[in-house]
Each structure stands twice: as C-alpha cells, then as structure tokens.
N, CA, C and O of each residue as an XYZ file, in Angstrom:
752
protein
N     -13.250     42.097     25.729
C     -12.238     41.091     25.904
C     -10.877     41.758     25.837
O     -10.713     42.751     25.128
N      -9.850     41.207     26.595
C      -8.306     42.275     26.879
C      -7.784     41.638     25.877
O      -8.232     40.561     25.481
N      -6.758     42.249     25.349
C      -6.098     41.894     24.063
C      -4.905     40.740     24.453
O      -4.195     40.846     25.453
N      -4.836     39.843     23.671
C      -4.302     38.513     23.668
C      -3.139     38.874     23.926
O      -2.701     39.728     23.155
N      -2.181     38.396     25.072
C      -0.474     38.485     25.155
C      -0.095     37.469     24.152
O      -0.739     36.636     23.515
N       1.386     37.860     24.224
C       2.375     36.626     23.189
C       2.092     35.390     23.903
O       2.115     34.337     23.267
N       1.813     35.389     25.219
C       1.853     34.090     25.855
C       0.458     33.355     25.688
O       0.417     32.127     25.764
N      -0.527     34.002     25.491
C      -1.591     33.581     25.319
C      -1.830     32.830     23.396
O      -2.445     31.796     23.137
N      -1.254     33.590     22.546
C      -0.810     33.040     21.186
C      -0.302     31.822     21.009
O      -0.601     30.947     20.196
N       0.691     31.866     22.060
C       1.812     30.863     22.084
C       0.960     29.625     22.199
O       0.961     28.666     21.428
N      -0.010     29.854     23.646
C      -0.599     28.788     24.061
C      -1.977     27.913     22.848
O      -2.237     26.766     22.482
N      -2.430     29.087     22.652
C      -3.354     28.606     21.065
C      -2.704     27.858     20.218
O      -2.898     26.649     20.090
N      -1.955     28.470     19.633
C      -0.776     27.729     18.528
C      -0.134     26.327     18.660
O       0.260     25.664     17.701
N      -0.073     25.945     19.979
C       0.427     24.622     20.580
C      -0.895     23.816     20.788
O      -0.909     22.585     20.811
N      -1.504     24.246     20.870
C      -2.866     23.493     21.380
C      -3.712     23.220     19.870
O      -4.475     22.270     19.695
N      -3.380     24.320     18.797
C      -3.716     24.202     17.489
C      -3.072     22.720     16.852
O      -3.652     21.747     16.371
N      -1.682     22.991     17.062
C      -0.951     22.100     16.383
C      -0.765     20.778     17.129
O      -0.188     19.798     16.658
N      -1.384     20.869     18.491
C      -1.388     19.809     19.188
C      -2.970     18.444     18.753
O      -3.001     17.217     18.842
N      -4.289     19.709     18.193
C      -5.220     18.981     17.799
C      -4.911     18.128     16.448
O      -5.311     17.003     16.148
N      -3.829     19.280     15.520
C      -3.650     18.818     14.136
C      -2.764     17.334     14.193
O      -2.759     16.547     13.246
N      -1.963     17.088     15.577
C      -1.218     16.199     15.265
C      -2.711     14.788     16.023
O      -2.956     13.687     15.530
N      -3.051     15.109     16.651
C      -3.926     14.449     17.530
C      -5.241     14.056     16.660
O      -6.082     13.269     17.092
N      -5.332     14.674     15.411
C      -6.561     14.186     14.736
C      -6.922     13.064     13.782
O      -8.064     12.637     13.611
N      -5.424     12.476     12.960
C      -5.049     11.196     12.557
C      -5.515     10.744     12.920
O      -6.515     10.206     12.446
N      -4.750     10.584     14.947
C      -4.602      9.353     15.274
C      -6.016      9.036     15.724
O      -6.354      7.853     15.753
N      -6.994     10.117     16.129
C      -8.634      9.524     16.242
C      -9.074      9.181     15.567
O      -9.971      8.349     15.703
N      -8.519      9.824     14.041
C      -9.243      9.113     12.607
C      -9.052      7.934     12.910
O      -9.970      7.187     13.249
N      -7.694      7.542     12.826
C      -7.371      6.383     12.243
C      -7.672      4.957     13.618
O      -7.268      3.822     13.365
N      -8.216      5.183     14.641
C      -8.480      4.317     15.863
C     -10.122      4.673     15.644
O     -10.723      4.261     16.636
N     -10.956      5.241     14.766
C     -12.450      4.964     14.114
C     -12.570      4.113     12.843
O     -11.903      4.235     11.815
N     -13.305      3.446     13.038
C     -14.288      3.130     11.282
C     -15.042      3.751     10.866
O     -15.797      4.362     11.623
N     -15.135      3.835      9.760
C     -15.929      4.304      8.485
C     -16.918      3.027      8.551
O     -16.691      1.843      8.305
N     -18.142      3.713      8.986
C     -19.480      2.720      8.733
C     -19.578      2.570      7.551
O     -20.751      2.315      7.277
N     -18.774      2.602      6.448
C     -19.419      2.122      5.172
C     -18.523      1.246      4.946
O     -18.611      0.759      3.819
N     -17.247      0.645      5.921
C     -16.215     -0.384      5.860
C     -16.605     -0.899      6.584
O     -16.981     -0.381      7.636
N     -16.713     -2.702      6.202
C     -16.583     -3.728      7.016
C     -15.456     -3.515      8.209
O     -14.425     -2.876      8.000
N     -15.768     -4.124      9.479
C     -15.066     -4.016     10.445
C     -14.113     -4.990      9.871
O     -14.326     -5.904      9.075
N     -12.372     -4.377     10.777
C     -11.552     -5.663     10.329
C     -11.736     -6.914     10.806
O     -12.505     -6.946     11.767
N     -11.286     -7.975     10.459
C     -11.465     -9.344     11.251
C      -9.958    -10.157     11.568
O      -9.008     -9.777     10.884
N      -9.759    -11.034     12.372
C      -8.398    -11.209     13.177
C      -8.505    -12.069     11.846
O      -9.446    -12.702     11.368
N      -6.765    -11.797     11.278
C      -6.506    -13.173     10.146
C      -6.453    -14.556     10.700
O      -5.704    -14.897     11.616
N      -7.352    -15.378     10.042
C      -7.123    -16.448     10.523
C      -8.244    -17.139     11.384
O      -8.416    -18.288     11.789
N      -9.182    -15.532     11.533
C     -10.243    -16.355     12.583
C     -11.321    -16.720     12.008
O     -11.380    -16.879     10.789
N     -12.372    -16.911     12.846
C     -13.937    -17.579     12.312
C     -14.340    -16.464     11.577
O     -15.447    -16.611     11.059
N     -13.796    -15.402     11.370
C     -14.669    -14.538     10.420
C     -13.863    -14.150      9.084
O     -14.373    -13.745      8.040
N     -12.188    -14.404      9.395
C     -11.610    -14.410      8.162
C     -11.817    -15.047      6.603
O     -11.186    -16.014      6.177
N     -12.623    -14.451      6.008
C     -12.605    -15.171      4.362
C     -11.862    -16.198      3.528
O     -12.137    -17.091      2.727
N     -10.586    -15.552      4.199
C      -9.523    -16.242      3.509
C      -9.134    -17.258      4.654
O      -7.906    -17.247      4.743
N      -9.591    -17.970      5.397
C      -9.389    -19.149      6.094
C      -8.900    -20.077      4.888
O      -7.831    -19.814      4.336
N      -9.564    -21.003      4.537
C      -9.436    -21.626      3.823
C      -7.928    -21.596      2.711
O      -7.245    -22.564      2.379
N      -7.741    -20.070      2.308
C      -6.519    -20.138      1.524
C      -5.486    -20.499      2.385
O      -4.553    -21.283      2.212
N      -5.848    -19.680      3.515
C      -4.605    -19.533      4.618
C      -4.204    -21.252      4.567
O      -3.237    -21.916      4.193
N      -5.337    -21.483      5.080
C      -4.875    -23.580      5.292
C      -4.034    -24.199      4.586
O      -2.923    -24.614      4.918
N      -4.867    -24.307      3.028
C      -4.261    -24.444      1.940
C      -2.633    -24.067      1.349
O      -1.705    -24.766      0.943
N      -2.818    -22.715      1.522
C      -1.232    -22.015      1.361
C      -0.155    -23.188      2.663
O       0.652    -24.022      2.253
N      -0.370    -22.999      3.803
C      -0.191    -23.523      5.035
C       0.203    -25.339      4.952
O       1.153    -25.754      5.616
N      -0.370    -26.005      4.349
C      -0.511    -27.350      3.891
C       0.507    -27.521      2.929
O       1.326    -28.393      3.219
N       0.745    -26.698      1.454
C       1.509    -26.717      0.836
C       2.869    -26.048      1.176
O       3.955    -26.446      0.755
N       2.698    -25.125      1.882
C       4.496    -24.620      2.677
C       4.675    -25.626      3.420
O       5.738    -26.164      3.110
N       4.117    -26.190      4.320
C       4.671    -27.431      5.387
C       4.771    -28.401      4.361
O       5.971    -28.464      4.091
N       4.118    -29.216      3.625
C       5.049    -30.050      2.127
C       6.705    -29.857      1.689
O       7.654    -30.630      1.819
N       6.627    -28.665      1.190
C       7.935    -27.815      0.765
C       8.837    -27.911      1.968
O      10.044    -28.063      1.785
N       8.334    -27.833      3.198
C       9.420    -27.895      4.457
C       9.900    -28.791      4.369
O      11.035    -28.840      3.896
N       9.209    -29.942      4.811
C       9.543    -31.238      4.437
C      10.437    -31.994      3.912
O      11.262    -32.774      4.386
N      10.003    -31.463      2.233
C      10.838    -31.727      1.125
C      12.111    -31.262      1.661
O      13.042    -32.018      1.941
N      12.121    -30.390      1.753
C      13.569    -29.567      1.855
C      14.157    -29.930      3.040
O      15.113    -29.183      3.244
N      14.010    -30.779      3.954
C      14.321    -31.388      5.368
C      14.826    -32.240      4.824
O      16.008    -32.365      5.147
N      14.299    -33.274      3.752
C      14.619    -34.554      3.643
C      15.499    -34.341      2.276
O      16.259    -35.297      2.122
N      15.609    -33.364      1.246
C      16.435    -33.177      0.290
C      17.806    -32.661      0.927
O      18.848    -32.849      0.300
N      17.817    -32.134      1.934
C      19.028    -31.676      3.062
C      20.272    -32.373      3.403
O      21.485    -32.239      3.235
N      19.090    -33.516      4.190
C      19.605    -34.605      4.800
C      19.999    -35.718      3.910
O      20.612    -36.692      4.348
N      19.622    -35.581      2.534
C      20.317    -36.735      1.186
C      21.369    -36.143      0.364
O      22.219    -36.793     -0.243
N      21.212    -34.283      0.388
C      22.202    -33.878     -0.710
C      23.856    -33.875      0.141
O      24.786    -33.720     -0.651
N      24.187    -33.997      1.339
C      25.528    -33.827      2.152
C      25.400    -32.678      2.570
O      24.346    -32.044      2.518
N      26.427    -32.286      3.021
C      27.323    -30.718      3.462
C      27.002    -29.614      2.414
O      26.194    -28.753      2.763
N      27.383    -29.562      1.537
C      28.079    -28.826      0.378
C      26.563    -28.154     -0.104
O      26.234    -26.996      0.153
N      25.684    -29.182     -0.890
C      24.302    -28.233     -1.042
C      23.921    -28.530     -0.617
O      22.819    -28.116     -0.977
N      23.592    -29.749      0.956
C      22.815    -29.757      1.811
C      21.975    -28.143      2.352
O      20.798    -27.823      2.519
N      23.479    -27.329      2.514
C      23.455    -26.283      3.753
C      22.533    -24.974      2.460
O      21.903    -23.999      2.869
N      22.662    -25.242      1.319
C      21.539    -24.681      0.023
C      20.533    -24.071      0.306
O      19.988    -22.976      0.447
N      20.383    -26.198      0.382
C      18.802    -26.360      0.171
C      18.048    -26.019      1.553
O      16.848    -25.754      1.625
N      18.882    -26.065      2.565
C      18.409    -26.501      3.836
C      17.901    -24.696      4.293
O      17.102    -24.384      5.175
N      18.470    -23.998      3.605
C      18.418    -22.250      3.935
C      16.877    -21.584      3.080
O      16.164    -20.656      3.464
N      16.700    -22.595      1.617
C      15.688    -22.408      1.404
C      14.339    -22.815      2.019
O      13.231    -22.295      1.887
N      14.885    -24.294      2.995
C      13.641    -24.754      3.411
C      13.246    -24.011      4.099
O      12.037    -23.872      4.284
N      14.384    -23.133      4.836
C      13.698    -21.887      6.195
C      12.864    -20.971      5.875
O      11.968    -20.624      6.645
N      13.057    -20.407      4.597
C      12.338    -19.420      3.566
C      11.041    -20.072      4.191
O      10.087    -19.491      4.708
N      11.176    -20.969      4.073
C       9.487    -21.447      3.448
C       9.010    -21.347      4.987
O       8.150    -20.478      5.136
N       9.355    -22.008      6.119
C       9.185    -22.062      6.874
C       8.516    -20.632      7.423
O       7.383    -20.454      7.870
N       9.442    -19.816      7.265
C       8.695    -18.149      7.766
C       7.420    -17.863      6.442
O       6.280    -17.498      6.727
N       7.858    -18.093      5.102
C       6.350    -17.917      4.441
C       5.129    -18.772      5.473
O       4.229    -18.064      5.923
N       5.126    -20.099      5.785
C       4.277    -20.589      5.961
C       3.840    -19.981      7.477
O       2.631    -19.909      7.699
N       4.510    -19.669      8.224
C       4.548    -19.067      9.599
C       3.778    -17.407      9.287
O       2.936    -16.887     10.019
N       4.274    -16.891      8.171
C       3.640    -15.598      7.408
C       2.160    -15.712      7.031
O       1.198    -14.998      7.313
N       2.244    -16.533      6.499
C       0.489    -16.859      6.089
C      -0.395    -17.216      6.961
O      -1.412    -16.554      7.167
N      -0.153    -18.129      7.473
C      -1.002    -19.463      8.062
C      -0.416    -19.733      9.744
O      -0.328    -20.853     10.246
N      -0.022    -18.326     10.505
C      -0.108    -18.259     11.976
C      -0.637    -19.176     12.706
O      -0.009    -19.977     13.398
N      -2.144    -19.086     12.555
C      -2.505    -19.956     13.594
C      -2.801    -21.453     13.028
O      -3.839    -22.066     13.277
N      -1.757    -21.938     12.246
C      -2.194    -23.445     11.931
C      -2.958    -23.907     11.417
O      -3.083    -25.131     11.466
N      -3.665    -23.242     10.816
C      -5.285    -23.934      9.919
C      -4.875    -24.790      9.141
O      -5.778    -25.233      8.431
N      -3.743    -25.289      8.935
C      -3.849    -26.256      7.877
C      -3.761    -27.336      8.599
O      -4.124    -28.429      8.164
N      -3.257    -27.160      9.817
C      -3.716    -28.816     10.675
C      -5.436    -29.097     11.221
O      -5.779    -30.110     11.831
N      -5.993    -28.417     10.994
C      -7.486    -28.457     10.805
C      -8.040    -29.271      9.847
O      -7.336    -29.337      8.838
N      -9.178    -29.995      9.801
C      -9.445    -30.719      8.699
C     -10.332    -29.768      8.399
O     -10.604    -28.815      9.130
N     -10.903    -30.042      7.107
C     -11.584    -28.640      5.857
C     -12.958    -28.713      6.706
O     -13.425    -27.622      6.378
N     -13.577    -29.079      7.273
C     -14.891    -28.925      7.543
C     -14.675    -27.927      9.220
O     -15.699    -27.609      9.824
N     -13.457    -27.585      9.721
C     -13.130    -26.547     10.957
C     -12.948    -25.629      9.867
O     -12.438    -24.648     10.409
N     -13.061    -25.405      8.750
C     -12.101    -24.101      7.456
C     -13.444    -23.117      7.476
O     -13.158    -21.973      7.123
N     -14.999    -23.333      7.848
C     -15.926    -22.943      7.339
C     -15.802    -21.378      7.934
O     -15.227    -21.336      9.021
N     -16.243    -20.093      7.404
C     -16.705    -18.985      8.468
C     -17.691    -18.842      9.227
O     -18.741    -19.479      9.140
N     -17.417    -17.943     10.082
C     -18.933    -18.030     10.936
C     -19.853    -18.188     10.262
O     -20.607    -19.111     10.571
N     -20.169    -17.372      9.086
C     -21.553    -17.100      8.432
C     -21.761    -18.316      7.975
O     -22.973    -18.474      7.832
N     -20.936    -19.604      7.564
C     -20.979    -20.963      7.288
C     -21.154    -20.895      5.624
O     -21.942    -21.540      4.933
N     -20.211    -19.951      5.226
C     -19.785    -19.868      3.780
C     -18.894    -20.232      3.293
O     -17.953    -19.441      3.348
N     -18.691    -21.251      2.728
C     -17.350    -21.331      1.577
C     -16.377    -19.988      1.518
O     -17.046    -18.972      1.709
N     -15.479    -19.821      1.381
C     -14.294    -18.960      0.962
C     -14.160    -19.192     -0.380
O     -13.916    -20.177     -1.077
N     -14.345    -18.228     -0.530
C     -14.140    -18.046     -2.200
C     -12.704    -18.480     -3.097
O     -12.560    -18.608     -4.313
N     -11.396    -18.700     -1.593
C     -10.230    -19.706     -2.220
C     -10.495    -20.886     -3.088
O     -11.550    -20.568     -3.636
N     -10.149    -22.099     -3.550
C     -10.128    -23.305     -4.251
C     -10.353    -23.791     -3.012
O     -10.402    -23.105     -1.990
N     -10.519    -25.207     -3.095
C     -10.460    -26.054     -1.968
C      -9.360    -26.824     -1.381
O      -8.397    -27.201     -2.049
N      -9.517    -27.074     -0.038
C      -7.817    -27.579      0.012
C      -7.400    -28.621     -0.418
O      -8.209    -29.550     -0.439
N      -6.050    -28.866     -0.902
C      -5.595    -29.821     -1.613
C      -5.158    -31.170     -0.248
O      -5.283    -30.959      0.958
N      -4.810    -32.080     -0.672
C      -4.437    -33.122      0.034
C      -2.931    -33.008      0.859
O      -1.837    -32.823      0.326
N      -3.207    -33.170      2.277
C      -1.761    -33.145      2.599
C      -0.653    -33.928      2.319
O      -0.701    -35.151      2.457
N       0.565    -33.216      1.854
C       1.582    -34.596      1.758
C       1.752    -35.336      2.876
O       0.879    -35.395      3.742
N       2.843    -35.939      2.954
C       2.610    -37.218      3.633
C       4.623    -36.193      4.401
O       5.176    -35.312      3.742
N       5.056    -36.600      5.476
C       5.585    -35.772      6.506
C       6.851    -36.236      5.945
O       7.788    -35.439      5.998
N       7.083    -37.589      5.322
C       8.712    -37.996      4.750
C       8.656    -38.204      3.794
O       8.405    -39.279      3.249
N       8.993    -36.714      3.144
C       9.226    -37.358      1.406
C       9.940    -38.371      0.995
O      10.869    -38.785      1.688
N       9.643    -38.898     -0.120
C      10.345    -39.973     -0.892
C      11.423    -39.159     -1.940
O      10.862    -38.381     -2.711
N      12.520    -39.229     -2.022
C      13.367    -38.414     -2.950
C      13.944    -39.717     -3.820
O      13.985    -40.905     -3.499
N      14.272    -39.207     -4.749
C      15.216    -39.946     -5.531
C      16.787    -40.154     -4.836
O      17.294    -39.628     -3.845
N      17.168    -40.884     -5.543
C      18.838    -41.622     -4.496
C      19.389    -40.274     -5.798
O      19.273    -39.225     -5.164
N      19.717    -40.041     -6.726
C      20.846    -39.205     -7.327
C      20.555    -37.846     -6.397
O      19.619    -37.582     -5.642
N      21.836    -37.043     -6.795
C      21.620    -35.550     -6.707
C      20.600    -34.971     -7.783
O      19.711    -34.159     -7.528
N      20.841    -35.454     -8.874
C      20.266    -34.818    -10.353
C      18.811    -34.783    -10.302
O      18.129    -33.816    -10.642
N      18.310    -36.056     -9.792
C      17.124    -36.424     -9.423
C      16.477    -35.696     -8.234
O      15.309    -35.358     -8.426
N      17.075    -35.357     -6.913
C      16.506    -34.415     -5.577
C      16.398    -33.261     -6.533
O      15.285    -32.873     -6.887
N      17.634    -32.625     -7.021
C      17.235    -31.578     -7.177
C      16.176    -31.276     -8.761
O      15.499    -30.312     -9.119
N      16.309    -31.877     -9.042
C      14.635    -31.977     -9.889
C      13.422    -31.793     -9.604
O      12.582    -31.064    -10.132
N      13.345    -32.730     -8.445
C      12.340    -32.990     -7.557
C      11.717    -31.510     -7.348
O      10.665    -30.965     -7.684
N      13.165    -31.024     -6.449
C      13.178    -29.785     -5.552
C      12.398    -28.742     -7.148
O      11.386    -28.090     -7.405
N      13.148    -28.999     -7.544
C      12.851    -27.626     -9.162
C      11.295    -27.625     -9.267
O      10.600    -26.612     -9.196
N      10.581    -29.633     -9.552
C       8.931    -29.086     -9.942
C       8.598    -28.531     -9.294
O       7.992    -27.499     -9.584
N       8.885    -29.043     -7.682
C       7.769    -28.664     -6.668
C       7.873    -27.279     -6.413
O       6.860    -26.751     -5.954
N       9.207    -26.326     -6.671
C       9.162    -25.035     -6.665
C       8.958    -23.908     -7.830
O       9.192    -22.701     -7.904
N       8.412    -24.887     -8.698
C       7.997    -24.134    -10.002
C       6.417    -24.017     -9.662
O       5.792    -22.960     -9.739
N       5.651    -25.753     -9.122
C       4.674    -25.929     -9.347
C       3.951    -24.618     -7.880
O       2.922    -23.943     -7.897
N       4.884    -24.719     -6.960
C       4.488    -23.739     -5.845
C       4.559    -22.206     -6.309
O       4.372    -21.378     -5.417
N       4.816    -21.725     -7.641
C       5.263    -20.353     -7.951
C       4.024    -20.416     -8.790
O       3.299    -19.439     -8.598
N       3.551    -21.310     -9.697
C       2.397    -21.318    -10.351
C       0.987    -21.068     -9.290
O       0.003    -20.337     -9.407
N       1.322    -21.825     -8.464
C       0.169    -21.735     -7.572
C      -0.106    -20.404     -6.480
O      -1.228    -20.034     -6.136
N       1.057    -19.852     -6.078
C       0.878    -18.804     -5.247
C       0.377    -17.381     -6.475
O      -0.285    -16.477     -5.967
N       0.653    -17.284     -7.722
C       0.155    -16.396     -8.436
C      -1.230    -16.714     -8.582
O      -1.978    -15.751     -8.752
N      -1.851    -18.124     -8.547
C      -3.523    -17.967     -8.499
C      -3.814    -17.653     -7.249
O      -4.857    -17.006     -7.155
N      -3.227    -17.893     -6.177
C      -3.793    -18.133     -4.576
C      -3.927    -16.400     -4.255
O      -4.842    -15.854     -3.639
N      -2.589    -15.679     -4.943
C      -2.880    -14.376     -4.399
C      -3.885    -13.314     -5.156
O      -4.461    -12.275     -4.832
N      -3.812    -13.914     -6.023
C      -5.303    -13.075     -6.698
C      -6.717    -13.277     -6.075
O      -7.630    -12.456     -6.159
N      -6.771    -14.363     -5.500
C      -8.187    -14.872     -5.111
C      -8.007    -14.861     -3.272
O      -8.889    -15.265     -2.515
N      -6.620    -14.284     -2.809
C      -7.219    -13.932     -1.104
C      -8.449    -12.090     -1.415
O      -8.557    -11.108     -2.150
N      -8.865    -12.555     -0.583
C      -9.720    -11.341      0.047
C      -8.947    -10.110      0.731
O      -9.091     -8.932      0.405
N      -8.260    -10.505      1.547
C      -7.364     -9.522      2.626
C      -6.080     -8.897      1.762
O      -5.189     -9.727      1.586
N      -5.780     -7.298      1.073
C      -4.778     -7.058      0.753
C      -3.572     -7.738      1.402
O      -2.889     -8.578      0.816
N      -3.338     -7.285      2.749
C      -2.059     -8.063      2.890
C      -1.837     -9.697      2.873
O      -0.696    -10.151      2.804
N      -2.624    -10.279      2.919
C      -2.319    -11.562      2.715
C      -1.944    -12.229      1.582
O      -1.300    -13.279      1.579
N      -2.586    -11.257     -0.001
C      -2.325    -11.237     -1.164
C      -0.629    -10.903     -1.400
O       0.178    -11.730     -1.825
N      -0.323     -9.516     -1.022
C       0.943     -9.059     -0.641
C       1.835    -10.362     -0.020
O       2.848    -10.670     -0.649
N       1.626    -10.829      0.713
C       2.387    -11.703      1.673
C       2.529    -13.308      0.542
O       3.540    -13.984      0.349
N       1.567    -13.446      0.154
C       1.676    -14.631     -1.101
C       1.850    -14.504     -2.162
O       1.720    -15.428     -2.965
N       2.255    -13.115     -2.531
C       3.281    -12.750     -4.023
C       4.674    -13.176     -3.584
O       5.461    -13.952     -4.127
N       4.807    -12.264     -2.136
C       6.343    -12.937     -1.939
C       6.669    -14.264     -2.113
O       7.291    -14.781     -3.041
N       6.064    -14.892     -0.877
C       5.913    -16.399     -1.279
C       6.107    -16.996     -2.451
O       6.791    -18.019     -2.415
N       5.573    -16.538     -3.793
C       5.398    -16.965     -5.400
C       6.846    -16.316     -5.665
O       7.675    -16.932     -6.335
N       7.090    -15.201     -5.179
C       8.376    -14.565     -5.972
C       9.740    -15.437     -5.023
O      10.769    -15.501     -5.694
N       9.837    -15.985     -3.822
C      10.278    -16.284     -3.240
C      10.659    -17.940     -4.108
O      11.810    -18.353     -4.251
N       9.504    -18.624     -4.558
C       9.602    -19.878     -4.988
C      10.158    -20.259     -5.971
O      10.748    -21.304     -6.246
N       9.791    -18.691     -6.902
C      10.635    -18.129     -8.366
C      11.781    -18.469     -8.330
O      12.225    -19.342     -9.076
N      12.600    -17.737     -7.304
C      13.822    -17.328     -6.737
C      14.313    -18.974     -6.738
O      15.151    -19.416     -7.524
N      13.729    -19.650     -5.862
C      14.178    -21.290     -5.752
C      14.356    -21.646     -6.604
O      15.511    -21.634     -7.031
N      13.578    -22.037     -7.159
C      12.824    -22.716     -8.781
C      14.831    -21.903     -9.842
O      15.408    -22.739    -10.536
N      15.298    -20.865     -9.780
C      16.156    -20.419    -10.418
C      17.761    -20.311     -9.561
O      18.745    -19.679     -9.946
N      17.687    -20.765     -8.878
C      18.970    -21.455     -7.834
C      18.855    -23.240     -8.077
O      19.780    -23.768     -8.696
N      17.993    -23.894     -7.699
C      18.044    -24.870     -8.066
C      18.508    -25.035    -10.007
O      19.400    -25.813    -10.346
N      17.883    -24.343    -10.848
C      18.200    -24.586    -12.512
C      19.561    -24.372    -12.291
O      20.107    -25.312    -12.868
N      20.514    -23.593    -11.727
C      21.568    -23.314    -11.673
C      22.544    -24.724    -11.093
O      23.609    -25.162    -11.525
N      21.663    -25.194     -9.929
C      21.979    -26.352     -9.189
C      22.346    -27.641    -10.098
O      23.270    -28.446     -9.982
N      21.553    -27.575    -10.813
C      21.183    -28.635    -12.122
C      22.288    -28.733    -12.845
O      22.915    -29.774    -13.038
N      22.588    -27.502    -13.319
C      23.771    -26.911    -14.471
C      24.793    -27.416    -13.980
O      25.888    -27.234    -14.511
C-alpha cells in the first residue's frame, strides 16, 4: 500500500469527524427496544388523557372566571385580572392541545381500554360565572379558585405519566401560586 499523502489524512479526519458528528443524530432518530415507543400527547395511546382533560376542564373554568371577573372589576384591575386569565389560557392550550376536555369521560379511555391512572374528571363549570357584586368579594373569589388550582396542579403533576407534561403542570401550579399572591396583594 503507497504511503498516505496529507491530502489523503485530511480526507479521513473529516470523514472521522463527520461520522462522530453524524452518530447522535442516528442514535437519537432510533429506540431502545427496552423503551416503550413514544405516543402523540393527547392521543388514544396517551396515559395521561384523562389528566390532560381534567387539567383542560379546570383551566377553561379559571378562563372564564377571569373573563367575567374582568368585565365586573373596570379598567384599573380589570386589565390585572384579565392578563392573568391569558396565563391560563396558554397553560390550558399547554396541556390539553387537542381539547379533551370537551370530550365526555367515556371518549378519555386508552386504546388498551384502561383507566389512566389520573383521578377522575371533575365536573365542568358552567361557561358564566356567578361573581359577587363587591370588588372584595371577585377578588376572593379569584384568590380560592387560584389557591384551590395550585393545590390541585401539585397532585395532578405527580400522578401524569409523561415527564413533560408533569414539567408543564408544575408551571401551571407555580403560575397559580403566583395569582393566588397578586390577588392577596389585590385584597390588601
């Protein structure tokens, strides 16, 4: 064999570092047969259907609320409350994409026709909240329901299946926190 030119090195070395960069990305576009394949969030094979709904049911509530606490508090903390309702709006758009919570619970099942190991879904509110006529009183209102939504997204995200969806409903909980402590201020 004739002895290797610089140009012939050159060409190894690029083609070396061309496999090293090129081998990730085959890793990472394979599965590991000892991992479940992924499943589309949200679909007939997603686990966490059911939370998704649920989560989904209770952010569209909170929208709501905050539509109709908007439109009673004026200008001044109307434009507040009305910035938090958007929050919620992208949480619920974050979670619950494809709408499962306008599904009734018996479309929630997975293919395999298993329960989800979430709670079950709660009852939908009703689309026009009833608020109290004071300010003192809306924003009360506003305070349980964003305390009681911060309590609940810390059980909901322990019990999704899918890391990121867990991730995505801490925010949500830390997000409601956040409310729940603008409104106490609101109060003051």
């Amino acid at each position: 064999m004739p002895n290797p030119t610089r140009r012939d090195a050159l060409r190894w070395s690029a083609a070396a570092a061309g496999a090293a960069l090129l081998a990730p990305a085959l890793t990472a576009c394979t599965t590991d047969p000892g991992q479940p394949a992924p499943t589309d969030p949200g679909g007939p094979e997603d686990p966490d259907r059911r939370l998704r709904a649920e989560i989904g049911r209770s952010e569209s509530g909170l929208v709501d609320l905050y539509a109709a606490a908007a439109a009673a508090l004026g200008a001044s903390d109307g434009a507040a409350v009305a910035l938090v309702g958007e929050r919620h709006k992208a949480y619920r758009q974050a979670i619950d994409p494809d709408d499962l919570a306008s599904l009734p619970p018996s479309a929630l099942a997975t293919a395999e026709g298993s329960a989800s190991t979430s709670p079950p879904p709660t009852a939908s509110p009703s689309s026009t909240p009833t608020l109290p006529s004071s300010r003192a009183g809306i924003v009360a209102t506003l305070l349980d329901a964003e305390q009681a939504a911060a309590a609940s997204r810390a059980t909901q995200c322990v019990s999704a299946v899918d890391p990121e969806l867990a991730r995505v409903v801490a925010l949500a909980g830390a997000g409601c926190a956040g409310a729940a402590a603008m409104l106490e201020a609101m109060a003051s």
